[in-house]
C-alpha positions as a Markdown table, in Angstrom:
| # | Residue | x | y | z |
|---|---|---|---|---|
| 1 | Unk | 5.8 | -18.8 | 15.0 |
| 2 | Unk | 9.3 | -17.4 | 15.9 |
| 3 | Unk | 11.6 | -15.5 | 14.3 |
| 4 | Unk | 15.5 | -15.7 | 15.2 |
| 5 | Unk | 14.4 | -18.4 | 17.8 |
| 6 | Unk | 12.2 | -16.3 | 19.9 |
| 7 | Unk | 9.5 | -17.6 | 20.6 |
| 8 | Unk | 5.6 | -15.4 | 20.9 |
| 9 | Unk | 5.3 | -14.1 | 24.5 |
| 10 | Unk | 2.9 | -15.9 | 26.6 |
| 11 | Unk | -0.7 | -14.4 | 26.9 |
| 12 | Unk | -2.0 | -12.5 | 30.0 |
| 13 | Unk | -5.5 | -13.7 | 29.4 |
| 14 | Unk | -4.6 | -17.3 | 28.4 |
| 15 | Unk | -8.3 | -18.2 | 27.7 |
| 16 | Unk | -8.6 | -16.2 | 24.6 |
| 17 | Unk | -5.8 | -18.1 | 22.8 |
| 18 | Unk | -8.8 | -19.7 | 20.7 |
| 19 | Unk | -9.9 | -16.4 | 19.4 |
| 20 | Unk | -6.4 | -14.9 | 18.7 |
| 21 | Unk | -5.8 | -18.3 | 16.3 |
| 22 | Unk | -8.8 | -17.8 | 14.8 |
| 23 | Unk | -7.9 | -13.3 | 14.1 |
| 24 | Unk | -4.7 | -13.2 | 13.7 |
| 25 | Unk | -4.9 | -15.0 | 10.1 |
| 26 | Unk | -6.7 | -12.2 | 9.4 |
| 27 | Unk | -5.0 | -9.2 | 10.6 |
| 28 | Unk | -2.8 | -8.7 | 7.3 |
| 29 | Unk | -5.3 | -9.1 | 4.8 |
| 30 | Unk | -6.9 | -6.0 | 7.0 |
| 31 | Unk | -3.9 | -4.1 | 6.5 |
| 32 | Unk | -3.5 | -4.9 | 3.0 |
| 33 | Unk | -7.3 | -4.0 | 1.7 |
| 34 | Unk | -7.1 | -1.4 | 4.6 |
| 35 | Unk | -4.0 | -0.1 | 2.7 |
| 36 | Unk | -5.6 | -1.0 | -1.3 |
| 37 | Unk | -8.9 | 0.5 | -1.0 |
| 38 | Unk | -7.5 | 3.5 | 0.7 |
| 39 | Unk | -5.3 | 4.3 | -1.9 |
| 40 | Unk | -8.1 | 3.6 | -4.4 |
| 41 | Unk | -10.3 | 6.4 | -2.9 |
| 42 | Unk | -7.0 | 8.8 | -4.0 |
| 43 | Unk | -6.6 | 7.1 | -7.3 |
| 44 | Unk | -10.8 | 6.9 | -8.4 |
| 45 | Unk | -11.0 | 11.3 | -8.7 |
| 46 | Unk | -7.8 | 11.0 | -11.2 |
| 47 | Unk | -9.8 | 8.8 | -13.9 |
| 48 | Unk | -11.0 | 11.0 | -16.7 |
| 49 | Unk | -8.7 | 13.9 | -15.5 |
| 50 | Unk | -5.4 | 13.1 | -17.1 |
| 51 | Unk | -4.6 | 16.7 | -17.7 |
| 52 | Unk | -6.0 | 18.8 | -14.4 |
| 53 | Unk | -3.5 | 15.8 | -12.9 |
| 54 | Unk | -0.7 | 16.1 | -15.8 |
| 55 | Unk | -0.8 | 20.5 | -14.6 |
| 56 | Unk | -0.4 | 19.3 | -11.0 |
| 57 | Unk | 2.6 | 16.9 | -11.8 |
| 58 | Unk | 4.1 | 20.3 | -13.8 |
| 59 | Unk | 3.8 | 22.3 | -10.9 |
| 60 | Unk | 5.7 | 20.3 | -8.7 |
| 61 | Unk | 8.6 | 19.7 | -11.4 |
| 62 | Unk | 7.4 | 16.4 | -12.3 |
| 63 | Unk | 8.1 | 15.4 | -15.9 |
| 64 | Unk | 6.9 | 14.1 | -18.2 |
| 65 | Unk | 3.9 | 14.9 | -16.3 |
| 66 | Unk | 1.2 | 13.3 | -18.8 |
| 67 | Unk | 3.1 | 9.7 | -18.7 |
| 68 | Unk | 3.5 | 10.3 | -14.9 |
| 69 | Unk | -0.4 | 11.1 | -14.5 |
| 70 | Unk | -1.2 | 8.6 | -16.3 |
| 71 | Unk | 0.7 | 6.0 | -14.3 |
| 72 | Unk | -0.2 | 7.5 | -10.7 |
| 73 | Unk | -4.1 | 6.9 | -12.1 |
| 74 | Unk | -3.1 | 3.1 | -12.8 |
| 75 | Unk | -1.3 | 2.8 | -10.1 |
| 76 | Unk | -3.7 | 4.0 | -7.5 |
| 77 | Unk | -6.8 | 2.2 | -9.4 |
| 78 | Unk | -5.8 | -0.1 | -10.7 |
| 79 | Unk | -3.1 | -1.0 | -8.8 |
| 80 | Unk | -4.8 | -0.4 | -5.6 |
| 81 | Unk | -7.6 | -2.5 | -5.9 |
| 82 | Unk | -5.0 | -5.3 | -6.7 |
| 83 | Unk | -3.2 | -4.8 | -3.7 |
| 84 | Unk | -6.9 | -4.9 | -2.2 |
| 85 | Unk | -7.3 | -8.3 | -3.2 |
| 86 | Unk | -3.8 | -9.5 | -3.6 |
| 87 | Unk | -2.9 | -10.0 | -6.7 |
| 88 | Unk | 0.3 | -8.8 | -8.3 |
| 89 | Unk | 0.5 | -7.8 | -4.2 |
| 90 | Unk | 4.3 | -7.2 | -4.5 |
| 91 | Unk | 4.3 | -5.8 | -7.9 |
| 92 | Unk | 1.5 | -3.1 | -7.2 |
| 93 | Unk | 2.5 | -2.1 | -3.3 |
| 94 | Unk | 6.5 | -1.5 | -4.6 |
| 95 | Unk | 4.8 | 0.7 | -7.2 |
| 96 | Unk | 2.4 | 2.7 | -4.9 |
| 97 | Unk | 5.1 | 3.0 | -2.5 |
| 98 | Unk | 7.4 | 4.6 | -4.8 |
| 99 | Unk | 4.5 | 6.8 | -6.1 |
| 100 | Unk | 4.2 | 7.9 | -2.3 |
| 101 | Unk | 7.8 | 7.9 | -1.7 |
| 102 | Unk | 7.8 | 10.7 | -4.9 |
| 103 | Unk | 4.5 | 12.7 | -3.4 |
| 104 | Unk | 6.3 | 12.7 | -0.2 |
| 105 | Unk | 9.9 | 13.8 | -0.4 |
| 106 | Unk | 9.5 | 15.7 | -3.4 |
| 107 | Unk | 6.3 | 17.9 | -2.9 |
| 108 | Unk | 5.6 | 17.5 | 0.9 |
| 109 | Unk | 9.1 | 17.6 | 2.7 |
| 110 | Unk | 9.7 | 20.9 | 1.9 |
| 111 | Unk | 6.5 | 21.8 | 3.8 |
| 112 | Unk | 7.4 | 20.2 | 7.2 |
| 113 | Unk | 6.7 | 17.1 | 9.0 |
| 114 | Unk | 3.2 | 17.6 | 9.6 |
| 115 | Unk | 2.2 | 17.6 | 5.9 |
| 116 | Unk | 4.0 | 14.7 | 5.0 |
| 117 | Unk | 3.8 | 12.3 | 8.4 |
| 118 | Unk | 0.3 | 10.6 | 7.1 |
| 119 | Unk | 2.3 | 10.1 | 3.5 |
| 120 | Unk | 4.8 | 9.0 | 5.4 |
| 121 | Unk | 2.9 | 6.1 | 7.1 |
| 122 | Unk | 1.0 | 4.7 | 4.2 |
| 123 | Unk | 4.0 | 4.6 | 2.0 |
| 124 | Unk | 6.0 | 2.5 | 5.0 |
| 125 | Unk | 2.8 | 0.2 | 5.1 |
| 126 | Unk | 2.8 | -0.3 | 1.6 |
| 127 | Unk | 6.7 | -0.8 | 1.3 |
| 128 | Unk | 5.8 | -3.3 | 4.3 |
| 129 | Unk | 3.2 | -5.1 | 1.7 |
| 130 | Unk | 5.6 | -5.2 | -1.0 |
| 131 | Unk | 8.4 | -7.3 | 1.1 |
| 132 | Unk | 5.4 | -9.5 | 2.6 |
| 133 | Unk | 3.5 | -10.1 | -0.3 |
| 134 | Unk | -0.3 | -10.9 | -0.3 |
| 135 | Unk | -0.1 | -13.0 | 3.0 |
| 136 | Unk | -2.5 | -16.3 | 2.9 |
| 137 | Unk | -5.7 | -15.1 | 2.1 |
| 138 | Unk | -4.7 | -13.4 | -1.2 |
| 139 | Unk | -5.7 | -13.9 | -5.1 |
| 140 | Unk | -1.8 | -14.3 | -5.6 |
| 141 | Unk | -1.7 | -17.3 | -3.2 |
| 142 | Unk | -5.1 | -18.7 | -4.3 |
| 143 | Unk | -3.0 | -18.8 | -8.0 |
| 144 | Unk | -0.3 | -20.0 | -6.5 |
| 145 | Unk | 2.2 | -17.7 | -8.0 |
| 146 | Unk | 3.5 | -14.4 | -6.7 |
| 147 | Unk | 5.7 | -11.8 | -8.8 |
């Protein structure tokens, strides 16, 4: 593959071009469940808890904090899991990115780099996710259609 007519750089172990064909398909559906299921583990404690989250979302001046609970639960189920398995991939990562984006210069900025660095990351990855979209081994390719 190139990209602006450059082409990859030639191995240093040349004999383990066979197993780099055969991983590197796989490396961004890695990232992207990677990316999916960790946000999931955020989003699953939020279910059922619409108003200890809500009060949260009111104490860091975010209005209308029930609607935006409610959405930061889908999005980090629902839409987690979806970015899991790639389906609405670009949709769903967009969203959880800006959800991050929010978490990250609104409530941890303030607090220095350190508490907002990790934020920092997975919202670039899942930005990243949204311009790529699912990648080849994704539900959204598999249907044939992406959003």
């Amino acid at each position: 593959m190139t990209y602006n007519n450059r082409a990859e750089p030639r191995l240093v172990l040349p004999f383990l071009r066979p197993l780099y064909e055969t991983l590197v398909p796989l490396s961004w559906p890695i990232i992207r469940c990677t990316a999916g299921l960790l946000l999931f583990v955020h989003g699953y404690p939020k279910i059922g808890h619409a108003d200890a989250v809500a009060a949260s979302m009111a104490k860091n001046g975010l209005e209308p904090a029930v609607l935006i609970a409610y959405l930061v639960t889908f999005v980090e189920t629902v839409g987690a899991l979806c970015v899991a398995v790639g389906l609405f991939t670009r949709f769903f990562a967009a969203a959880a990115a800006i959800d991050i984006a929010v978490i990250t210069f609104h409530v941890f900025l303030p607090r220095g780099f350190g508490a907002y660095e990790y934020l920092l990351m997975w919202g670039i990855i899942l930005f990243a996710i949204a311009l790529r979209g699912g990648g080849p081994y994704s539900l959204d390719r598999l249907l044939g259609k992406e959003l």
